[in-house]
MOPAC internal coordinates of N, CA, C and O (Angstrom, degrees):
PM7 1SCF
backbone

  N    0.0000 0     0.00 0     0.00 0    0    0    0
  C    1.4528 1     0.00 0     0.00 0    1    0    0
  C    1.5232 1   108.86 1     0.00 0    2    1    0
  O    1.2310 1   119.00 1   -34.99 1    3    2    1
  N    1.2776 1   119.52 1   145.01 1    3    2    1
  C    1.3808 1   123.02 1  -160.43 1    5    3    2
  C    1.6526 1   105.23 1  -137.43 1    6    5    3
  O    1.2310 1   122.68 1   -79.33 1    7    6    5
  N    1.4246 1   112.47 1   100.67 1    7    6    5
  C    1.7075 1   107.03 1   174.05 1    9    7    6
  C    1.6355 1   118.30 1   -79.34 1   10    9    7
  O    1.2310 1   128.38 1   -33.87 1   11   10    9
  N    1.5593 1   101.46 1   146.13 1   11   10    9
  C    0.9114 1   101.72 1  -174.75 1   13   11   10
  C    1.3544 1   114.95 1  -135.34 1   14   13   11
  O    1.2310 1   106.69 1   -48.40 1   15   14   13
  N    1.4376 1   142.37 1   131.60 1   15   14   13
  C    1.4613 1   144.89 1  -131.53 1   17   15   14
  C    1.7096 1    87.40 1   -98.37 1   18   17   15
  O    1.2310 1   107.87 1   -36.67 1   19   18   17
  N    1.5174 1   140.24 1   143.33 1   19   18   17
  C    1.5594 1   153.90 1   137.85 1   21   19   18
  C    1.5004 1   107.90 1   -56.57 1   22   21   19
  O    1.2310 1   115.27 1   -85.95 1   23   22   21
  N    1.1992 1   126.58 1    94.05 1   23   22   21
  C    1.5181 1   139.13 1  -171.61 1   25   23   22
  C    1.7987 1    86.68 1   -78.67 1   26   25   23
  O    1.2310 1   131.37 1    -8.70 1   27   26   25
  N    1.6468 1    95.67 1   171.30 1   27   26   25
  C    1.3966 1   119.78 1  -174.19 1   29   27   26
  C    1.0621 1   118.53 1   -50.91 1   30   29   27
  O    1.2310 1   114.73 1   146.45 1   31   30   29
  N    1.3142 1   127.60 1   -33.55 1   31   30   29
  C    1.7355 1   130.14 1   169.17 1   33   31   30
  C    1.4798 1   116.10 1  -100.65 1   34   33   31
  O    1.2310 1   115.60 1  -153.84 1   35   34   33
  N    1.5076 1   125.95 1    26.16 1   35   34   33
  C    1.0184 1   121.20 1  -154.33 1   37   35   34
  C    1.1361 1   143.74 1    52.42 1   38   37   35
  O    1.2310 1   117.09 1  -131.87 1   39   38   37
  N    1.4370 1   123.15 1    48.13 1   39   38   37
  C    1.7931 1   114.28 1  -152.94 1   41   39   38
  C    1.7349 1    82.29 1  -133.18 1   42   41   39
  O    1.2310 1   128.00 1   -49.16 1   43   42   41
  N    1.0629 1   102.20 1   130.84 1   43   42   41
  C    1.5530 1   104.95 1   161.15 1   45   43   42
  C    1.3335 1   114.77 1  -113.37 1   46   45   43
  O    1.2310 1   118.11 1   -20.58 1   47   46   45
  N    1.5666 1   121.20 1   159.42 1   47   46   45
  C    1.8089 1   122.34 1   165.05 1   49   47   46
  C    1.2782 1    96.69 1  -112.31 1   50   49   47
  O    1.2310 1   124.85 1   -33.28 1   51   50   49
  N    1.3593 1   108.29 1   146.72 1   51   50   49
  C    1.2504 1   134.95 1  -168.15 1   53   51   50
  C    1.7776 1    91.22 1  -110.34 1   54   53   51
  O    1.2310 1   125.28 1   -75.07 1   55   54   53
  N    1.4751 1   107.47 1   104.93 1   55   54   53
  C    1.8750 1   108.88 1   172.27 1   57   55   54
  C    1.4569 1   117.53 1   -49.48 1   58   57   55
  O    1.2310 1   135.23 1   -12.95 1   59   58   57
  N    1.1999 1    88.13 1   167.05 1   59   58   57
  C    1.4994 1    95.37 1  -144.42 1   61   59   58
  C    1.8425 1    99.32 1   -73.13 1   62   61   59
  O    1.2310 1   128.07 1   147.59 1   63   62   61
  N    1.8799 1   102.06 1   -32.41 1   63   62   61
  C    1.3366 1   104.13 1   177.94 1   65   63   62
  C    1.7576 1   110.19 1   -47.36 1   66   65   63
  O    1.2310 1   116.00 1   136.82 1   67   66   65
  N    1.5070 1   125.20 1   -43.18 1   67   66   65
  C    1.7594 1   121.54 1  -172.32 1   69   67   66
  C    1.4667 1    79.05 1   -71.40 1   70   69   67
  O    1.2310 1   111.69 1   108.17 1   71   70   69
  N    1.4071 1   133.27 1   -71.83 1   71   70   69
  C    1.7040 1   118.80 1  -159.06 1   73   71   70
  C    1.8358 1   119.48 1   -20.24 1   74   73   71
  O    1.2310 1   139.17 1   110.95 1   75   74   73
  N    1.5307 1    80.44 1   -69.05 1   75   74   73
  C    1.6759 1    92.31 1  -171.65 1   77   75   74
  C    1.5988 1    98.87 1   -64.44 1   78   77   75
  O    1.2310 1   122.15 1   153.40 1   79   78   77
  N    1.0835 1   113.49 1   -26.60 1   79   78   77
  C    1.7407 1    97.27 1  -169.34 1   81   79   78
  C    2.0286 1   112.52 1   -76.75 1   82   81   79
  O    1.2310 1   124.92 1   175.43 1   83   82   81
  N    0.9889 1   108.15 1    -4.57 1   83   82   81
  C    1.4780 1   121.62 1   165.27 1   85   83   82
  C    1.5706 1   125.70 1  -128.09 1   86   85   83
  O    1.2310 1   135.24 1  -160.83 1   87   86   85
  N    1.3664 1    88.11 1    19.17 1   87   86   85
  C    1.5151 1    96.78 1   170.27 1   89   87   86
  C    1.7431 1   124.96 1    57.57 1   90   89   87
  O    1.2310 1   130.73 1  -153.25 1   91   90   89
  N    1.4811 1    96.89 1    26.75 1   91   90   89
  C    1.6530 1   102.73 1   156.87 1   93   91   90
  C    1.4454 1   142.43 1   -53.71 1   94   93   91
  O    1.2310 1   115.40 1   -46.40 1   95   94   93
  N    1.5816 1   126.33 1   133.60 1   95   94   93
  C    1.2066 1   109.06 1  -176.97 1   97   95   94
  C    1.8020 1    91.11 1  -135.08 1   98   97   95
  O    1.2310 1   130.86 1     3.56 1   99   98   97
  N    1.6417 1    96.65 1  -176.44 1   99   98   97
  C    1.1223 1    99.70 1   166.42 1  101   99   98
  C    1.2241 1   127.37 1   -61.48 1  102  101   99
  O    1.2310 1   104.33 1   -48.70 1  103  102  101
  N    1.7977 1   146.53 1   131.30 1  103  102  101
  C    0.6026 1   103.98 1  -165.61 1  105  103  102
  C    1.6845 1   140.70 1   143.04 1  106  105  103
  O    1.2310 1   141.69 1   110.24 1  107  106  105
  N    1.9894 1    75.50 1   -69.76 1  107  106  105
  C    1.7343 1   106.45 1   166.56 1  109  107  106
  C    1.3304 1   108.62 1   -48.74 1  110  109  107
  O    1.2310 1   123.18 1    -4.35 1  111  110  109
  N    1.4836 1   111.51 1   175.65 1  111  110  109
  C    1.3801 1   135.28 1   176.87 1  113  111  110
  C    1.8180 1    99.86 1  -122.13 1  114  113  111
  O    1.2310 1   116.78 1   -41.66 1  115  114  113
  N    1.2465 1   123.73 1   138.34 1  115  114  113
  C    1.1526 1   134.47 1   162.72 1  117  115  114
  C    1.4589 1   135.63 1  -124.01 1  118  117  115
  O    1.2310 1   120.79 1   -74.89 1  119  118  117
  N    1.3670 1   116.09 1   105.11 1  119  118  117
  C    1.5642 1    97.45 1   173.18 1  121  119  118
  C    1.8495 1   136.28 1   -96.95 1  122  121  119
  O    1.2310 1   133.01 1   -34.27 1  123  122  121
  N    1.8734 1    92.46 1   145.73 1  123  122  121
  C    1.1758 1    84.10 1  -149.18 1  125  123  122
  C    1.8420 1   109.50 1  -113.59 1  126  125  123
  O    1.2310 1   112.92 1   -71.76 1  127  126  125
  N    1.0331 1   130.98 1   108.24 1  127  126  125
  C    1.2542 1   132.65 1   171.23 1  129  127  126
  C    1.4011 1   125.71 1  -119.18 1  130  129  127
  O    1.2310 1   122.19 1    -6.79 1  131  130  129
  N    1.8196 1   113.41 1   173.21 1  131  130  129
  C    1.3249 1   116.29 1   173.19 1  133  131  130
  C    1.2756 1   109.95 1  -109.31 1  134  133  131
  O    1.2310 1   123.53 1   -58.40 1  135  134  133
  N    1.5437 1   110.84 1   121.60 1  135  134  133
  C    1.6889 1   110.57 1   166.00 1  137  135  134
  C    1.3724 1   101.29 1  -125.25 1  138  137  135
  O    1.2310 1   125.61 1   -41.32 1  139  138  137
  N    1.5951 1   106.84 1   138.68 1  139  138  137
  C    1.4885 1   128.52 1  -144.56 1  141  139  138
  C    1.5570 1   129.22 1    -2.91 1  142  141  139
  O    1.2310 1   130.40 1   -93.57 1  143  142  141
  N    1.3009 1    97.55 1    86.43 1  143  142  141
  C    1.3643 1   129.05 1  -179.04 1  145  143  142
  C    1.7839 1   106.57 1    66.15 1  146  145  143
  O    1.2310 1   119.15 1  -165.17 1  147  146  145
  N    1.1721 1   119.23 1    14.83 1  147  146  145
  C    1.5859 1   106.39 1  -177.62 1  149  147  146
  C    1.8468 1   106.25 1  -123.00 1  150  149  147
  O    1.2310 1   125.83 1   -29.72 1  151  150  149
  N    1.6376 1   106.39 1   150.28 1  151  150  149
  C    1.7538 1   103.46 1   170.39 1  153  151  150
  C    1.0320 1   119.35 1   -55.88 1  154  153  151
  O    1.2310 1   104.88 1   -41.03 1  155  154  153
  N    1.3135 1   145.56 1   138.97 1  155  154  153
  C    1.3863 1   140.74 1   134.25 1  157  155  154
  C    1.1897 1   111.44 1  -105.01 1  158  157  155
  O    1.2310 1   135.20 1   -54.21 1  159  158  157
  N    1.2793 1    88.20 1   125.79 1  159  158  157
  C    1.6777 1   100.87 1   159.74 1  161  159  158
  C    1.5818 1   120.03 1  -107.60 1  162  161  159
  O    1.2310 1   120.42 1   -68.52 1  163  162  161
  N    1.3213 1   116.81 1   111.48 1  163  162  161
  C    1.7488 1   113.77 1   166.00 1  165  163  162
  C    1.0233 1   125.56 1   -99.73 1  166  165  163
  O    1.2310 1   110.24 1   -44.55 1  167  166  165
  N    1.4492 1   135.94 1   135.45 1  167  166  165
  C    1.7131 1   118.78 1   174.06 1  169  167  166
  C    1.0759 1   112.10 1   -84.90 1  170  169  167
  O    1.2310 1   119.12 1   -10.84 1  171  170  169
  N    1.5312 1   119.29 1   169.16 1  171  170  169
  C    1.2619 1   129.85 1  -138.76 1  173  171  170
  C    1.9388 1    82.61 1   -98.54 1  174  173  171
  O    1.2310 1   121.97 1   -11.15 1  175  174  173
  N    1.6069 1   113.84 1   168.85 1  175  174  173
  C    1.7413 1   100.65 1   157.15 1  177  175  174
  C    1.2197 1   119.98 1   -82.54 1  178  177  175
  O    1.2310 1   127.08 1   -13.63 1  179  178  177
  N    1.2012 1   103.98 1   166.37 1  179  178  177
  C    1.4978 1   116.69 1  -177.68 1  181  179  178
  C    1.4873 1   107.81 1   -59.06 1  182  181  179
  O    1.2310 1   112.64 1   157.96 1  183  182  181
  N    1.8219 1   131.49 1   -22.04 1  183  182  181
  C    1.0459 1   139.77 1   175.77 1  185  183  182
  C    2.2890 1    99.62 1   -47.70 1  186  185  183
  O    1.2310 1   131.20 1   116.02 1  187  186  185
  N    1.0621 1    95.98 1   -63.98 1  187  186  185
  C    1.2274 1   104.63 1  -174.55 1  189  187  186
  C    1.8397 1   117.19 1   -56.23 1  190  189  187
  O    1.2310 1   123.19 1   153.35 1  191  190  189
  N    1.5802 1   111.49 1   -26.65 1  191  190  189
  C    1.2079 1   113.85 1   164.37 1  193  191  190
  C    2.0442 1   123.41 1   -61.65 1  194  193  191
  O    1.2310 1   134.32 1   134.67 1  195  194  193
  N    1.7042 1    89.92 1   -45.33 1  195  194  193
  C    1.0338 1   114.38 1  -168.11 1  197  195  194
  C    1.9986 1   104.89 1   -66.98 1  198  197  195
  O    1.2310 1   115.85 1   132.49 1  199  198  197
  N    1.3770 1   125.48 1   -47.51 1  199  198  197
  C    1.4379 1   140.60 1   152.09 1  201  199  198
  C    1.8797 1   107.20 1   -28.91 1  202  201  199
  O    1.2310 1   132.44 1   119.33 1  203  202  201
  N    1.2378 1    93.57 1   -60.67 1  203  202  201
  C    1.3094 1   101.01 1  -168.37 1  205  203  202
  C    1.4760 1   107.40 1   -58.68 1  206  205  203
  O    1.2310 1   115.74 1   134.43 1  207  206  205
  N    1.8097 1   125.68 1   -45.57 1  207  206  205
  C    1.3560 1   131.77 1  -167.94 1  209  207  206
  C    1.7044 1   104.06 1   -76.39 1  210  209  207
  O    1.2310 1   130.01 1   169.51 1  211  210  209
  N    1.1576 1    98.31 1   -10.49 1  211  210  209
  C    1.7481 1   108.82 1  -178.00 1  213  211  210
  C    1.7866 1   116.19 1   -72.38 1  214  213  211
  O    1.2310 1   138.78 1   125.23 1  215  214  213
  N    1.8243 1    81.20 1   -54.77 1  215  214  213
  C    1.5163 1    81.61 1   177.28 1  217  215  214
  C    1.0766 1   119.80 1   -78.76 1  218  217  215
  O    1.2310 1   117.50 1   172.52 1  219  218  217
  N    1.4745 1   122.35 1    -7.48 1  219  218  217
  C    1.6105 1   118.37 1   169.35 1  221  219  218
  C    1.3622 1   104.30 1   -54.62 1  222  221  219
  O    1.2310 1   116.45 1   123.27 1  223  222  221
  N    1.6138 1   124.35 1   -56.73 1  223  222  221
  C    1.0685 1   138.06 1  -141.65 1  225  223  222
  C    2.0258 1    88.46 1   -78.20 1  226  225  223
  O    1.2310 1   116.02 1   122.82 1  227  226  225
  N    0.9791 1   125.17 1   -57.18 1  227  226  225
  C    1.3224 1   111.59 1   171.89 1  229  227  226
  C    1.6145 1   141.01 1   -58.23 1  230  229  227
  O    1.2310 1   123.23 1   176.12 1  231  230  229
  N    1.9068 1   111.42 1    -3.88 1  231  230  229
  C    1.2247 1   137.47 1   147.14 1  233  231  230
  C    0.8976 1   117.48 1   -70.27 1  234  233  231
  O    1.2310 1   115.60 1   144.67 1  235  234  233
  N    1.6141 1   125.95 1   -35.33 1  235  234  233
  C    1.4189 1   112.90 1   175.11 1  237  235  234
  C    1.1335 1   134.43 1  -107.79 1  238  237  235
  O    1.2310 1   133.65 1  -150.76 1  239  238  237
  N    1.4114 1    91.22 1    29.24 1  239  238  237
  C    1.9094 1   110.32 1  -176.20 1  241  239  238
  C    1.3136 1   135.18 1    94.95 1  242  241  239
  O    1.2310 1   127.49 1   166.62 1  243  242  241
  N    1.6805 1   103.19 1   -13.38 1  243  242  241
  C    1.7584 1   136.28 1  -174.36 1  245  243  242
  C    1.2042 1    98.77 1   -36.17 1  246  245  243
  O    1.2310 1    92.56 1   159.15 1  247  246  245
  N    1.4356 1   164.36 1   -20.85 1  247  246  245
  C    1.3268 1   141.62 1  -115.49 1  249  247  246
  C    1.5839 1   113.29 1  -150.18 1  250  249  247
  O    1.2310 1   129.49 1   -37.40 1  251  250  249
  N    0.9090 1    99.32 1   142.60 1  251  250  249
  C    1.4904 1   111.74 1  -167.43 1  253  251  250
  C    1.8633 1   114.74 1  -102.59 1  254  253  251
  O    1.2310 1   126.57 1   -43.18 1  255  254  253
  N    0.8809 1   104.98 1   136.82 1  255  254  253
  C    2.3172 1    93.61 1   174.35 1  257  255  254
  C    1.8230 1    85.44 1   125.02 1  258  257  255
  O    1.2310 1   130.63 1     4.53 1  259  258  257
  N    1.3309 1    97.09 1  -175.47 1  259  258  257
  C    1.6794 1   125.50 1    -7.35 1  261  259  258
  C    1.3582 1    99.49 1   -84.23 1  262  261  259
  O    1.2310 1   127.59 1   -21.61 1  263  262  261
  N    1.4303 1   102.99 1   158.39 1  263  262  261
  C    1.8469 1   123.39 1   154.88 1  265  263  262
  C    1.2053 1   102.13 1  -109.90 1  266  265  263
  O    1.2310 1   143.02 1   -28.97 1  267  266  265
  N    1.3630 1    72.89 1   151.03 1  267  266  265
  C    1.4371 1    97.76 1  -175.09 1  269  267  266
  C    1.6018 1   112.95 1  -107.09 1  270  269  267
  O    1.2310 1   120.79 1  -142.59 1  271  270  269
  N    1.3007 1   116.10 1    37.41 1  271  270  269
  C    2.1328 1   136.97 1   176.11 1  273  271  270
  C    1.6378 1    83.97 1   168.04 1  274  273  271
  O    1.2310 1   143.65 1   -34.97 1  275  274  273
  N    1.5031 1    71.66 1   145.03 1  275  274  273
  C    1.6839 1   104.62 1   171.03 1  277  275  274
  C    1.8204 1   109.64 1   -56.31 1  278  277  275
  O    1.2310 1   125.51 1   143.47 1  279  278  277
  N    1.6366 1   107.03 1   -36.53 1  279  278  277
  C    1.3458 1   109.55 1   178.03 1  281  279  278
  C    1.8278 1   110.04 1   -65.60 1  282  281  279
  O    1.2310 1   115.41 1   119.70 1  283  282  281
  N    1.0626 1   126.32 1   -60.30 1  283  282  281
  C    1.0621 1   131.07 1   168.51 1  285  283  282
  C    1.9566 1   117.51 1   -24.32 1  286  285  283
  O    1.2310 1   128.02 1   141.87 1  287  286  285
  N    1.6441 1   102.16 1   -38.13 1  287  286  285
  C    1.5443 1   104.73 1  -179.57 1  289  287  286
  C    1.7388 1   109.96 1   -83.75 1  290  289  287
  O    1.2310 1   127.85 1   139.85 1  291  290  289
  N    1.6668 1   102.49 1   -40.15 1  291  290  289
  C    1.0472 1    98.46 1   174.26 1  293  291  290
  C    2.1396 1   124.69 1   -51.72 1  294  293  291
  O    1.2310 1   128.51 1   142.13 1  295  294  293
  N    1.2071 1   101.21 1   -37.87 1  295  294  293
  C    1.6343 1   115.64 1   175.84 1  297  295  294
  C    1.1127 1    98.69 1   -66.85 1  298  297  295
  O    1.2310 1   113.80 1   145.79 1  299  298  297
  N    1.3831 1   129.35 1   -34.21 1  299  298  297
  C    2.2471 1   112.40 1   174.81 1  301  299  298
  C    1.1991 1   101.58 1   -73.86 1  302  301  299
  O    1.2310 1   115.61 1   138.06 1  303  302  301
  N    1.7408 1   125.94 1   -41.94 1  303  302  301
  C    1.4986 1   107.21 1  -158.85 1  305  303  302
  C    1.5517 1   112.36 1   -80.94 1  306  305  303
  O    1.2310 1   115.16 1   171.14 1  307  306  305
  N    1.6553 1   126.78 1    -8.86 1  307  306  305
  C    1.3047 1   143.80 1   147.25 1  309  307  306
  C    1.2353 1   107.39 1   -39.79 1  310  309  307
  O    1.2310 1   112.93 1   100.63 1  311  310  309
  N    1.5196 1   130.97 1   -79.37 1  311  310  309
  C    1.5018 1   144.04 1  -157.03 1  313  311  310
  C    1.5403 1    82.54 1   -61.94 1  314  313  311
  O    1.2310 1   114.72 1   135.10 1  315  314  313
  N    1.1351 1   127.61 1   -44.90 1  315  314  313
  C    1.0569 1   112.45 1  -148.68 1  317  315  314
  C    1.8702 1   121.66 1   -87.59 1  318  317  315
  O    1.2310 1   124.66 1   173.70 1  319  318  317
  N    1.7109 1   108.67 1    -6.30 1  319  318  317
  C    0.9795 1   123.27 1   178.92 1  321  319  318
  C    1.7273 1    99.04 1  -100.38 1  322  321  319
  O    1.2310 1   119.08 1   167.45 1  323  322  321
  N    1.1267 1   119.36 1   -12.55 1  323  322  321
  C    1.4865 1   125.21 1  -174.83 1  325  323  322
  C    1.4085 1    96.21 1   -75.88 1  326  325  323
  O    1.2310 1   115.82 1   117.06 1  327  326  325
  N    1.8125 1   125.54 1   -62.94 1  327  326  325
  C    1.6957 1   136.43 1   170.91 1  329  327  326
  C    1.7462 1    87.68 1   -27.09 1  330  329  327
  O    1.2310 1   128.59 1    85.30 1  331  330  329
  N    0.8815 1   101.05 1   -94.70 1  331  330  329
  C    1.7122 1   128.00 1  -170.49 1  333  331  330
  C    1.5919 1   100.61 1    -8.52 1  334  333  331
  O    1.2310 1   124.42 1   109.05 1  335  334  333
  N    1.2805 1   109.13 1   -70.95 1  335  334  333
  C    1.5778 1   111.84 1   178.59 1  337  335  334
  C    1.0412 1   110.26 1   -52.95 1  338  337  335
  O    1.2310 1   107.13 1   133.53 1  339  338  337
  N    1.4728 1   141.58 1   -46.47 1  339  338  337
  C    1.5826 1   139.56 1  -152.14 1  341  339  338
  C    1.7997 1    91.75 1   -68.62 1  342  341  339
  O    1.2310 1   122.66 1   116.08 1  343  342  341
  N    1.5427 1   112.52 1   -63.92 1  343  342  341
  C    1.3763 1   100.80 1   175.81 1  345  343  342
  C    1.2865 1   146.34 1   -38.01 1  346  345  343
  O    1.2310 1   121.87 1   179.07 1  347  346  345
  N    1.3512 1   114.02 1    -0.93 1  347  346  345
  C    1.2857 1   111.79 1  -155.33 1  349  347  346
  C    1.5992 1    99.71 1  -128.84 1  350  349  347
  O    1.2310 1   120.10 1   180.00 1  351  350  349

């Protein structure tokens, strides 16, 4: 068990031993409720991290489509592993 002090604006850190032990990053999402009279905190899944890095990627232009046939996607993700190799 690990105490942890309520700073001046209410903000606590959670040590790094609970972080890493549920696999926190910067970042995460946490939800936070009371069940019978105590905090819980759960983190969110990685599904919800992974959503989130998606829609970045479609704000910042990341994204490829639409096709209009599955063949058509298959020929970008080709070209597109062909780019990939030349760089490297």
């Amino acid at each position: 068990m690990s105490l942890v002090k309520i700073k001046q604006k209410h903000q606590i850190t959670l040590p790094s031993v609970i972080r890493q032990g549920v696999g926190l990053t910067v970042g995460d999402w946490i939800d936070v409720k009371i069940e019978k009279g105590k905090v819980v905190l759960t983190p969110k899944s990685v599904v919800d991290r992974q959503i989130a890095e998606a829609l970045e990627d479609v704000k910042m232009g990341r994204l490829y489509g639409p096709f209009s046939s599955a063949k058509e996607l298959i020929k970008s993700l080709h070209s597109g592993a062909k780019k990939s190799s030349k760089r490297r």
